[in-house]
C-alpha positions in Angstrom: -13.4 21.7 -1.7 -13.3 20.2 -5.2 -11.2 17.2 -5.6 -9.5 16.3 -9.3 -7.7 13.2 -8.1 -8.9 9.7 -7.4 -7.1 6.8 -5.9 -8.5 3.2 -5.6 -7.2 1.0 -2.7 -7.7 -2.4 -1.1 -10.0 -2.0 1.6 -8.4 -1.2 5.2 -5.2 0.7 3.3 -7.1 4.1 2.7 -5.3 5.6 6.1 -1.9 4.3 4.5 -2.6 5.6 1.3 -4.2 9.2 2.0 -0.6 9.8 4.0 1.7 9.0 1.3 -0.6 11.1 -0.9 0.6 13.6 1.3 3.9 13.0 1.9 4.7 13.1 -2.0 2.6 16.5 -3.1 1.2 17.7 0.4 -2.5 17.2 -1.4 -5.8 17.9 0.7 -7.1 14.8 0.6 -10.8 13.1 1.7 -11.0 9.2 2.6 -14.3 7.5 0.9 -14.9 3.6 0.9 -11.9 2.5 -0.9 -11.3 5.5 -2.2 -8.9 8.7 -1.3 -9.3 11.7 -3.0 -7.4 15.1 -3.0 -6.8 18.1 -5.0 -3.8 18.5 -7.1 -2.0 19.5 -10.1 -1.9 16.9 -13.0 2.0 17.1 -12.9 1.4 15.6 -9.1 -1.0 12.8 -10.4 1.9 11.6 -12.1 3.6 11.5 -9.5 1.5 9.8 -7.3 0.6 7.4 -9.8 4.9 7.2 -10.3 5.6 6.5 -6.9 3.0 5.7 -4.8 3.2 1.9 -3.1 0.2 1.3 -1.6 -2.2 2.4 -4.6 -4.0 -0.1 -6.8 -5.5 2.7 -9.3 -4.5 6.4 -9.8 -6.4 8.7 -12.1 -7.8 12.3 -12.7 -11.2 12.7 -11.7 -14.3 13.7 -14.4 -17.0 13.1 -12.3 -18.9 11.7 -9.3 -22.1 10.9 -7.7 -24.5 9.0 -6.1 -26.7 6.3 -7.6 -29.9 3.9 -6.0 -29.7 1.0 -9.3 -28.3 0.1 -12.4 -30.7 2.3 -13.9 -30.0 5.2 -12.4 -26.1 4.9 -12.5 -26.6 5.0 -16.6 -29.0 7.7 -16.5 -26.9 10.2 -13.8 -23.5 8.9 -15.7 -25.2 10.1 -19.3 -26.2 12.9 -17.6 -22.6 13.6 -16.5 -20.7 12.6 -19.4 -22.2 15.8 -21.6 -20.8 18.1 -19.2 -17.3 16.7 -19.1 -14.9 18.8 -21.8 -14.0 16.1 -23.9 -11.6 18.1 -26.3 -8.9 17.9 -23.4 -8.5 14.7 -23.6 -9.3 13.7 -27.2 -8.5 14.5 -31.1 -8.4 12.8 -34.4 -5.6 10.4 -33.4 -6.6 9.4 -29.5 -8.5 6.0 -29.5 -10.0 5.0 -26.0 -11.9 2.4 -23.6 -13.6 2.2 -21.1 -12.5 -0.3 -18.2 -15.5 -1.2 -15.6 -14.7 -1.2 -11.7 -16.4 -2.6 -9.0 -16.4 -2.5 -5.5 -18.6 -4.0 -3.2 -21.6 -4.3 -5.7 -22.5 -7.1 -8.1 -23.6 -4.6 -10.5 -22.2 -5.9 -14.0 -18.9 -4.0 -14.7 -18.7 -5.2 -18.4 -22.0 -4.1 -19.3 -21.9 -1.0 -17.6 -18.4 0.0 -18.9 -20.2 -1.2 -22.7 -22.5 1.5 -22.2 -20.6 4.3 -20.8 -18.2 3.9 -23.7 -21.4 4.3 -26.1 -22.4 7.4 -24.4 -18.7 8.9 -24.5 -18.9 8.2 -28.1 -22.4 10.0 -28.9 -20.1 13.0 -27.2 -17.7 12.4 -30.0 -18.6 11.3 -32.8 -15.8 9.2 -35.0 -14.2 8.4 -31.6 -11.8 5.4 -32.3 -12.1 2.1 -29.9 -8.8 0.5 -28.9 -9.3 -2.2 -26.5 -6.4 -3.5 -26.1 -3.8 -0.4 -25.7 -5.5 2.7 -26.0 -4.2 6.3 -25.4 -7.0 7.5 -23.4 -8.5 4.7 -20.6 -11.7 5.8 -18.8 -12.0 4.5 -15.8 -15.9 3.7 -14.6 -15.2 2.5 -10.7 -18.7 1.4 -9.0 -18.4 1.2 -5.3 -21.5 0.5 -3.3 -23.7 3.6 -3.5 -21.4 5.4 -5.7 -19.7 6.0 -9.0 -16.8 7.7 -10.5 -15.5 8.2 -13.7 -11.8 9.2 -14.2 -8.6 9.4 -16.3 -6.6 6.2 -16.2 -3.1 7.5 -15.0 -1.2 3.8 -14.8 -2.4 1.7 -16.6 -2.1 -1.4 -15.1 -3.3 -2.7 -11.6 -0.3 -1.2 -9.5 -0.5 -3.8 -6.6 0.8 -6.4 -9.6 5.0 -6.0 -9.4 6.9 -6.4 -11.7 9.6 -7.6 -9.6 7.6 -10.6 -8.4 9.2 -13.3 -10.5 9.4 -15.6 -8.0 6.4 -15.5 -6.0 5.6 -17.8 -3.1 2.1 -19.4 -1.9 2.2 -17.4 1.2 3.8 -13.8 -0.7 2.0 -10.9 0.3 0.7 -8.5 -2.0 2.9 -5.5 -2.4 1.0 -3.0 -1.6 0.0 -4.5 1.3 3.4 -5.4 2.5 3.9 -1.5 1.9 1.1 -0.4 4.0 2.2 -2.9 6.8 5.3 -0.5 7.4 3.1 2.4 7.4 0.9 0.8 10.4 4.2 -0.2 11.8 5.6 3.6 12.0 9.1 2.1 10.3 11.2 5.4 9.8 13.8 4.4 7.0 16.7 4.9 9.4 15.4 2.1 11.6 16.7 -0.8 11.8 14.0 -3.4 10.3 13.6 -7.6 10.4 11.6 -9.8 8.4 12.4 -13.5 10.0 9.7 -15.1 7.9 10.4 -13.2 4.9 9.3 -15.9 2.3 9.5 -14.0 -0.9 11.1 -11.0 0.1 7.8 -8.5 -0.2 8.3 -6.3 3.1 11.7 -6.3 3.1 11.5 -5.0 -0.6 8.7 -2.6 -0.3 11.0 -1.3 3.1 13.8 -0.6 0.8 12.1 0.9 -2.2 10.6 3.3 0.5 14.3 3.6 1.3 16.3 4.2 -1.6 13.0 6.3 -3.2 12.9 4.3 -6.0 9.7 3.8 -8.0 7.9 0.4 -8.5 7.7 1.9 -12.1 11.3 2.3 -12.7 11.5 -0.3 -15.0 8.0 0.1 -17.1 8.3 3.9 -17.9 7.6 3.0 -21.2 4.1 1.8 -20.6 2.8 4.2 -17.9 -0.4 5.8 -19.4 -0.2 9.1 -18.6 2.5 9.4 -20.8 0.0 9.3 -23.6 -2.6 11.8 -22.3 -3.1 14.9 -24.4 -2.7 17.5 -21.7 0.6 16.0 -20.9 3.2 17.4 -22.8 5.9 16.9 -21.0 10.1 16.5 -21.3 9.5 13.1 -20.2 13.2 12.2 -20.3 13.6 15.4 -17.8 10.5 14.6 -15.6 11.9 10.7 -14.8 15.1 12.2 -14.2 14.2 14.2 -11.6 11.8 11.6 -10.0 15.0 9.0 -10.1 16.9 10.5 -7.9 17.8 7.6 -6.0 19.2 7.3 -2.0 22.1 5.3 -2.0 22.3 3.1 1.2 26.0 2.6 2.4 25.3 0.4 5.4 22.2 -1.4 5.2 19.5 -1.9 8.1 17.0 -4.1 6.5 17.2 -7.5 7.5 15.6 -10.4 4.9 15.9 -13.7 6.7 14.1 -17.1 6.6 14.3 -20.5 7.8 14.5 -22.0 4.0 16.8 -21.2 1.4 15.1 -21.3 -1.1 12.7 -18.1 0.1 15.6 -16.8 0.7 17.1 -17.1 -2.9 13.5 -15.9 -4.7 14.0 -12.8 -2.4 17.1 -12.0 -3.1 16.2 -12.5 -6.8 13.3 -10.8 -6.4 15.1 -7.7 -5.2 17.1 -7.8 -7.9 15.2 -7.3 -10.0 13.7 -4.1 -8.1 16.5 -2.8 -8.4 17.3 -2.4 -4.7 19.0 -5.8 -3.9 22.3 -3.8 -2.2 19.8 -2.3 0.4 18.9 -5.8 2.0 21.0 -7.8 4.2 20.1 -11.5 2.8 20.3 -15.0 5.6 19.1 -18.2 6.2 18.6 -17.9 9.7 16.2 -20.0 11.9 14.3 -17.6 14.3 16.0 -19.4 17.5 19.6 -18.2 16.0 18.7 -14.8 15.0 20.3 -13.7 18.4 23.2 -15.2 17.2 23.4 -12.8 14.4 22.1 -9.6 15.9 23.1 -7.5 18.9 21.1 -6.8 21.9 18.8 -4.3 21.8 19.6 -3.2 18.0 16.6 -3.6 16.0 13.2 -0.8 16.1 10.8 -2.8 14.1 10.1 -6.5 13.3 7.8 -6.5 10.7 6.6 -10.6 9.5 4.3 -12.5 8.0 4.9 -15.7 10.1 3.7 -19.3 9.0 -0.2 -19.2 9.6 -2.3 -22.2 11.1 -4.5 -24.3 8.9 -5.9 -27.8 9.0 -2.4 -29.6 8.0 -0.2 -27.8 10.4 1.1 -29.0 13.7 -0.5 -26.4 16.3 2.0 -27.2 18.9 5.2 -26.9 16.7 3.2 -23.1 15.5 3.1 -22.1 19.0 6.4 -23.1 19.7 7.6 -21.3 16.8 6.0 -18.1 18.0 6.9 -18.3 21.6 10.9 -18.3 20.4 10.0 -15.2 17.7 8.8 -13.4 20.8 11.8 -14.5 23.2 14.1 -13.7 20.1 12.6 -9.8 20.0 12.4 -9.7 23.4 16.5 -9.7 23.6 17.4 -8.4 20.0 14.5 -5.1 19.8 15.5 -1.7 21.8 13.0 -0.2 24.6 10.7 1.1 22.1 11.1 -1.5 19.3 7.8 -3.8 18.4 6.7 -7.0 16.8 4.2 -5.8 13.7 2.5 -9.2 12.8 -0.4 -9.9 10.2 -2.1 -13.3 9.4 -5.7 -14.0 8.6 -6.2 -15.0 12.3 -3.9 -14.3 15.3 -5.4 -15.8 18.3 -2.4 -18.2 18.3 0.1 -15.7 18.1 -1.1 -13.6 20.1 -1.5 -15.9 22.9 2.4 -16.4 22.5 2.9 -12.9 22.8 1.3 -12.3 26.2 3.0 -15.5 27.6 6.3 -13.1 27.0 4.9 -10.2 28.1 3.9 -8.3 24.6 0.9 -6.5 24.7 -1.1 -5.3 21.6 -0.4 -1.8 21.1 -2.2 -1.4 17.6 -4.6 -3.3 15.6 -5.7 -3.0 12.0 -7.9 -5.3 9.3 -7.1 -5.1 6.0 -8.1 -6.9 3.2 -6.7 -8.8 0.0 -9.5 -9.0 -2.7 -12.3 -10.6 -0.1 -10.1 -11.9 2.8 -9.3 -10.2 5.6 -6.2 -10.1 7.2 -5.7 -9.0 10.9 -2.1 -6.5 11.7 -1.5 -6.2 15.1 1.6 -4.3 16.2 3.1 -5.9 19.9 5.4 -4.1 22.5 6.5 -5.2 25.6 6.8 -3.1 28.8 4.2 -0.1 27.7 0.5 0.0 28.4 -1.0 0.9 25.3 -2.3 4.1 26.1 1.2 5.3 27.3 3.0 3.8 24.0 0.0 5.5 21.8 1.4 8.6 23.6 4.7 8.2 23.0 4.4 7.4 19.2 2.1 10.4 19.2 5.1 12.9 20.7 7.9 11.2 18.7 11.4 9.8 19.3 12.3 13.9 20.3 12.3 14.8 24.0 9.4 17.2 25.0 9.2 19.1 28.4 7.3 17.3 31.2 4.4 20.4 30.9 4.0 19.0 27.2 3.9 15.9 27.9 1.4 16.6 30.6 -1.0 18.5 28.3 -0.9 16.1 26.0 -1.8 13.6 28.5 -4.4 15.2 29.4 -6.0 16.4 25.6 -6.0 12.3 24.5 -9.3 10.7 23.8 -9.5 7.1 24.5 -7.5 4.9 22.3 -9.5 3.2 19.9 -7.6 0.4 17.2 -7.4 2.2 13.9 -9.5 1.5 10.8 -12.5 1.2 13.2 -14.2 4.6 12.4 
């Protein structure tokens, strides 16, 4: 199978990302370092590139291969570039550049991208150079032990938002926050709690999910595939369709934090998304949130709780995360859990299993070059039987099917390993 899309993600998202490829244009789709590719129709690339959350780079694909040094990238990408149809993409008024990606490699990304761009230009002679705003971007992304080169459909890094004006030390990025839910298995009717939400990313990337609206509402105007020659498009038509926005009557995602002003930036942060009536905004302190919700009402708590470092006070943390896990113990129904990532969890999760949680799912992702640990926590279920039951769904099945499938699972492994 050919593929004519590629998608660039942070490492340990690819899972996330592949299945909302899916669920917005039912693409077949293949899961490289990093990388998700699938085959599509340029309409769907926009798309994607339009409404995706957990993507950092979206583009068309020209070309791929494998490479053993510097010099053999050049050479193979040379090689590749005269086969490429050029006259798609480019006439007398297109100006382009090339932007250098790398993954994984301390190959020079500058220098590369430098002489890529001189080989597109032998191609094409008279070729105009824009580096600042180009029509046509040509992306050159350099993992490992392999290279692509593609058509820039976004034009921007899309884990930047927009709508993080007010950004705190501890925010998450959003795509991240995004692929959290994904791990989490949050279904948009579930009812959802950040306690810790700082800046407001998960509950925001919860309700974008929500309402369908695009992290691109607001920067239409600068998307690059708008500028693409093959493109022609009733853009005014296309985002009108794409726009179609869920309106949320009776919100069930909870934003709360201990100080107000996280909770302020947001609420002003959401604003600004465009999705601030979706949220239910408090300053709460974790031991009152059963003061504020009902027993047994909330499916997922999804948090980025206050991590350990050399200044905090280790016995005020663990006494913060023993009373999160009493709290969802009381406020989370049968099958509700307690998705948690930090760069290191042995603290919490020695809280959790002093209350009975159990980790159910476990996941590392990464931010540029840190890692950060997701674990998902439920209490009452070994996790084999609660793998099972996530597997089957929230519909009842017949006790044969349940049976087979008990009997057709593999062993449980924690995903992202393999």
């Amino acid at each position: 199978m050919s593929h004519n899309t590629i998608v660039l993600v942070s490492k340990g998202l690819e899972q996330a990302a592949e299945q909302e490829i899916k669920d917005l244009t039912k693409a077949k789709t293949k899961i490289e370092d990093q990388i998700v590719l699938a085959e599509t129709t340029r309409e769907n690339i926009c798309v994607i590139a339009y409404k995706a959350q957990t993507l950092d780079i979206v583009g068309e694909l020209l070309a791929s291969f494998e490479y053993t040094d510097e010099e053999d990238l050049l050479k193979k990408a040379e090689s590749e570039i005269k086969t490429i149809t050029w006259k798609d993409w480019i006439d007398k008024e297109i100006s382009f550049r090339v932007t250098g990606i790398t993954r994984d490699t301390k190959l020079p990304r500058e220098e590369l991208a430098a002489e890529i761009g001189g080989f597109i230009i032998n191609e094409n002679k008279g070729l105009k150079v824009n580096l600042k705003n180009p029509e046509l971007n040509i992306l050159l992304i350099v993992t490992k032990n392999k290279a692509y080169l593609a058509v820039d459909y976004v034009g921007h890094d899309l884990h930047k938002r927009e709508y993080k004006i007010f950004p705190n030390p501890a925010s998450l990025r959003g795509t991240i926050a995004a692929a959290l839910l994904h791990v989490a298995q949050w279904k948009t009717k579930e009812m959802l709690l950040d306690p810790f939400s700082q800046s407001g990313e998960i509950c925001i990337e919860a309700a974008l999910k929500q309402t369908k609206t695009s992290i691109n509402f607001y920067s239409q105007d600068k998307i690059a595939f708008k500028k693409l020659l093959p493109l022609d498009l009733p853009w005014i038509k296309w985002f009108a369709k794409h726009d179609k926005k869920v309106e949320v009557r009776k919100p069930n995602i909870y934003c709360f934090d201990a100080k107000m002003p996280n909770v302020t930036a947001a609420k002003k942060n959401a604003k600004i998304a465009g999705i601030h009536k979706a949220i239910k905004f408090s300053r709460f302190d974790v031991d009152w949130i059963d003061t504020k919700l009902e027993k047994a009402s909330v499916q997922k708590i999804i948090t980025h709780p206050p991590e350990p470092n050399k200044f905090s006070n280790t016995k005020e943390l663990k006494k913060l995360y023993l009373e999160l896990f009493y709290q969802a113990e009381f406020i989370l129904k049968s099958t509700g859990t307690v998705t948690i990532i930090q760069r290191n969890q042995d603290l919490i999760t020695e809280a959790a299993k002093e209350k009975g949680f159990k980790i159910m799912l476990e996941k590392e992702v990464y931010c540029g070059q840190s890692p950060l640990q997701i674990r998902v926590y439920h209490k009452g279920l070994s996790r084999k039987s609660w793998l099972l039951k996530s597997r089957l769904g929230s519909k009842p099945r017949s006790s044969e099917r349940l049976l087979s499938l008990k009997f057709r699972m593999v062993k449980p492994r924690p995903l992202g390993r393999g």
